[in-house]
C-alpha positions in Angstrom: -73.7 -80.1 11.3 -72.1 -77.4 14.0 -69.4 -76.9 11.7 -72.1 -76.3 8.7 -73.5 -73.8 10.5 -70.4 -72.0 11.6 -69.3 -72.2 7.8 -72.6 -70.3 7.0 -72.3 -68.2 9.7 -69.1 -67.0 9.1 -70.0 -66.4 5.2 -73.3 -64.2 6.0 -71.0 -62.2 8.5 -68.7 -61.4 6.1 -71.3 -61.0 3.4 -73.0 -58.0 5.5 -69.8 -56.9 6.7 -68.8 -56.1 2.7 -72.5 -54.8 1.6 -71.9 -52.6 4.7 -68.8 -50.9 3.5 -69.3 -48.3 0.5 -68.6 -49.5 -2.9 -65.7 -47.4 -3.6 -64.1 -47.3 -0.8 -61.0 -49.5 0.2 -61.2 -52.0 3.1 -60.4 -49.9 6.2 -57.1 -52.4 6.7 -56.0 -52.1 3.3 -54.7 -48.4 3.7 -53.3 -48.1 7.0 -54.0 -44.1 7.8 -53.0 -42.3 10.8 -54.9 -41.1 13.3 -56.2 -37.5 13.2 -54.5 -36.4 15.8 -51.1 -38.2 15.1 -47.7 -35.7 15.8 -45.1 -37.4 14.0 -41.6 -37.3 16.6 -39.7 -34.1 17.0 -36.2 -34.2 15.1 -34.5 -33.6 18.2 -31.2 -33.3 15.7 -29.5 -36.8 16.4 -28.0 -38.3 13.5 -30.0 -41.6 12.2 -28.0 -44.9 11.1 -28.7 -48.2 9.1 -26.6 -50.7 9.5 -23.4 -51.2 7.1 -23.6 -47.7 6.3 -21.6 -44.6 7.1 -24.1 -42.3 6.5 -25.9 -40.7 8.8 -28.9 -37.6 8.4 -31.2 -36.3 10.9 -35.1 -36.9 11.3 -35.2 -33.3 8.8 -33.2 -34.4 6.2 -35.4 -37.9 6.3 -38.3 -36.3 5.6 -37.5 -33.8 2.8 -39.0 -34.8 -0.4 -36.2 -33.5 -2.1 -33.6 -35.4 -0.6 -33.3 -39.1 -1.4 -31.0 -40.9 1.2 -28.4 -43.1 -0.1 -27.5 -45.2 2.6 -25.0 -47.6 0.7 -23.6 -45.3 -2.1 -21.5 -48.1 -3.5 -23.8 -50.4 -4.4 -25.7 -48.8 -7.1 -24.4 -46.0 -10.4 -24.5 -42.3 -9.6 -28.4 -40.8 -9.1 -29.4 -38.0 -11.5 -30.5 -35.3 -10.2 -33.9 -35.5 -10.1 -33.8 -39.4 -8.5 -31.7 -37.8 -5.8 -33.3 -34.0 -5.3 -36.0 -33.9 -7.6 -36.9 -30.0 -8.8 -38.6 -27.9 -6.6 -41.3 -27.0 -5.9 -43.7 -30.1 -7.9 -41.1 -32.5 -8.1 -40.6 -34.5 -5.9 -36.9 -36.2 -5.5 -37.6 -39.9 -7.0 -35.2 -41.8 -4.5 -37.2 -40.7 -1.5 -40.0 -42.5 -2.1 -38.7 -45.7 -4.7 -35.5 -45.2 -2.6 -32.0 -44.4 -4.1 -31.7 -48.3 -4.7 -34.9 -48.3 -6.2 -36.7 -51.4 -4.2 -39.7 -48.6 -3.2 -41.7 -49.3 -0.3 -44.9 -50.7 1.0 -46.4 -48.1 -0.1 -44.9 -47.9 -3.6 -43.4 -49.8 -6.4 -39.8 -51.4 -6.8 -38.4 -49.8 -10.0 -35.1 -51.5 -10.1 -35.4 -53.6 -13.2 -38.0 -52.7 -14.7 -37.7 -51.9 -18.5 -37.6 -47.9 -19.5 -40.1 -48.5 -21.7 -42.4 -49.2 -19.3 -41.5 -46.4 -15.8 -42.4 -44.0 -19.1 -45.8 -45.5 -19.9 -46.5 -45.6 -16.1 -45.2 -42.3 -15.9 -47.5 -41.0 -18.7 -50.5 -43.0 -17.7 -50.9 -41.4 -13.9 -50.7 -38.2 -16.0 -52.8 -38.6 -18.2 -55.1 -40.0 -15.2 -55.6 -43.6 -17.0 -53.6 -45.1 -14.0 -56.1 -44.6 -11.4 -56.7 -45.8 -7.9 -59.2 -46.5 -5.1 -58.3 -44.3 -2.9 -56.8 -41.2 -5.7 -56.5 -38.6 -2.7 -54.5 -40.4 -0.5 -50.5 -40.2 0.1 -48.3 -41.8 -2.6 -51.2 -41.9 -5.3 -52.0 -38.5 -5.1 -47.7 -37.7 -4.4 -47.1 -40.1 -8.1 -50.1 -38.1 -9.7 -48.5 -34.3 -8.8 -45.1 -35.9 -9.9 -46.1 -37.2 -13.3 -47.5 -33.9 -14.3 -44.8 -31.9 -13.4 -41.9 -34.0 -14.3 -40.4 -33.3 -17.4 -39.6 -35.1 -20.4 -36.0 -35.3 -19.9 -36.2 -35.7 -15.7 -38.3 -38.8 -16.6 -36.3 -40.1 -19.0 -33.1 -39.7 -16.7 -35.2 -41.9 -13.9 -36.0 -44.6 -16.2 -33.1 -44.9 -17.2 -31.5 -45.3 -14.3 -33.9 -47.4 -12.2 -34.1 -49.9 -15.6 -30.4 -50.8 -15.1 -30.9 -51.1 -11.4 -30.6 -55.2 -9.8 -33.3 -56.1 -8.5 -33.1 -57.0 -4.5 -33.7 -60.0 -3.4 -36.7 -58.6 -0.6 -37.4 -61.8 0.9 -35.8 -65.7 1.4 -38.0 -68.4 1.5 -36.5 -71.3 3.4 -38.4 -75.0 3.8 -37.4 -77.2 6.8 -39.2 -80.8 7.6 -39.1 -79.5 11.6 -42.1 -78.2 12.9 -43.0 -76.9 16.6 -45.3 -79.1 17.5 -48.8 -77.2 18.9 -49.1 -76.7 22.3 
């Protein structure tokens, strides 16, 4: 019976805890945003590395939208031009946020393999506004949305293409075992 009424009260709490939040807006946890009076580090010039890579760019460089760092050159074709420095001042390089590799971010979708056909049609829908969001105003939606209408026909053709004949990366590797720590 306790564990009856912990089941129920763990449903109501959750229950109130969802009619409490606003209909269209996201759980808070779901969008990680920073706090209003975040500073983001000072580029104090030092040259940033990953590992297996020669390349090296400062906290700047990182953080222009119009520069889209290729760590490991050699692994992937040449970037078009608007994958690696987009076209000022509305677009946006397409390697900095999808990455020159094109696996993306939490934030934003792996491209690398995905038929032309269809980085067009996404392409076209968030300009057209038929690929919508919850939270429409916020970062990378809002960044996609800008992008897609001032992207030309050509520049998005070029990225397509390019991120279409990308391999996809392996992003994670599952691996079962019959050991297990026991509880403590």
């Amino acid at each position: 019976m306790k564990k009856f009424a912990l089941f129920v009260c763990v449903i109501s709490t959750l229950a109130l805890g969802t009619a409490a939040q606003k209909k269209d807006e996201p759980p808070a946890w779901a969008y990680v945003v920073p706090p209003p009076d975040y500073q983001a580090p000072h580029d104090d010039g030092s040259l940033r590395h990953v590992p297996d890579s020669t390349s090296a760019w400062t906290l700047t460089q990182l953080r222009d939208f119009f520069f889209a760092p290729d760590w490991h050159p050699a692994d992937h074709p040449p970037m078009p031009e608007v994958v690696a420095h987009g076209r000022k001042p509305g677009v946006f390089a397409c390697g900095f946020c999808h990455r020159a590799d094109g696996p993306g971010g939490p934030e934003n979708a792996s491209l690398a393999g995905l038929p032309e056909a269809y980085i067009l049609q996404q392409m076209a829908d968030f300009r057209s506004g038929a690929r919508k969001s919850l939270t429409p105003d916020r970062g990378p939606v809002a960044a996609m949305t800008s992008v897609a209408k001032a992207v030309n026909a050509v520049e998005a053709a070029s990225a397509a293409a390019y991120f279409s004949h990308l391999k996809p990366r392996k992003a994670i590797t599952v691996v079962e075992t019959a050991w297990c720590r026991k509880p403590m």
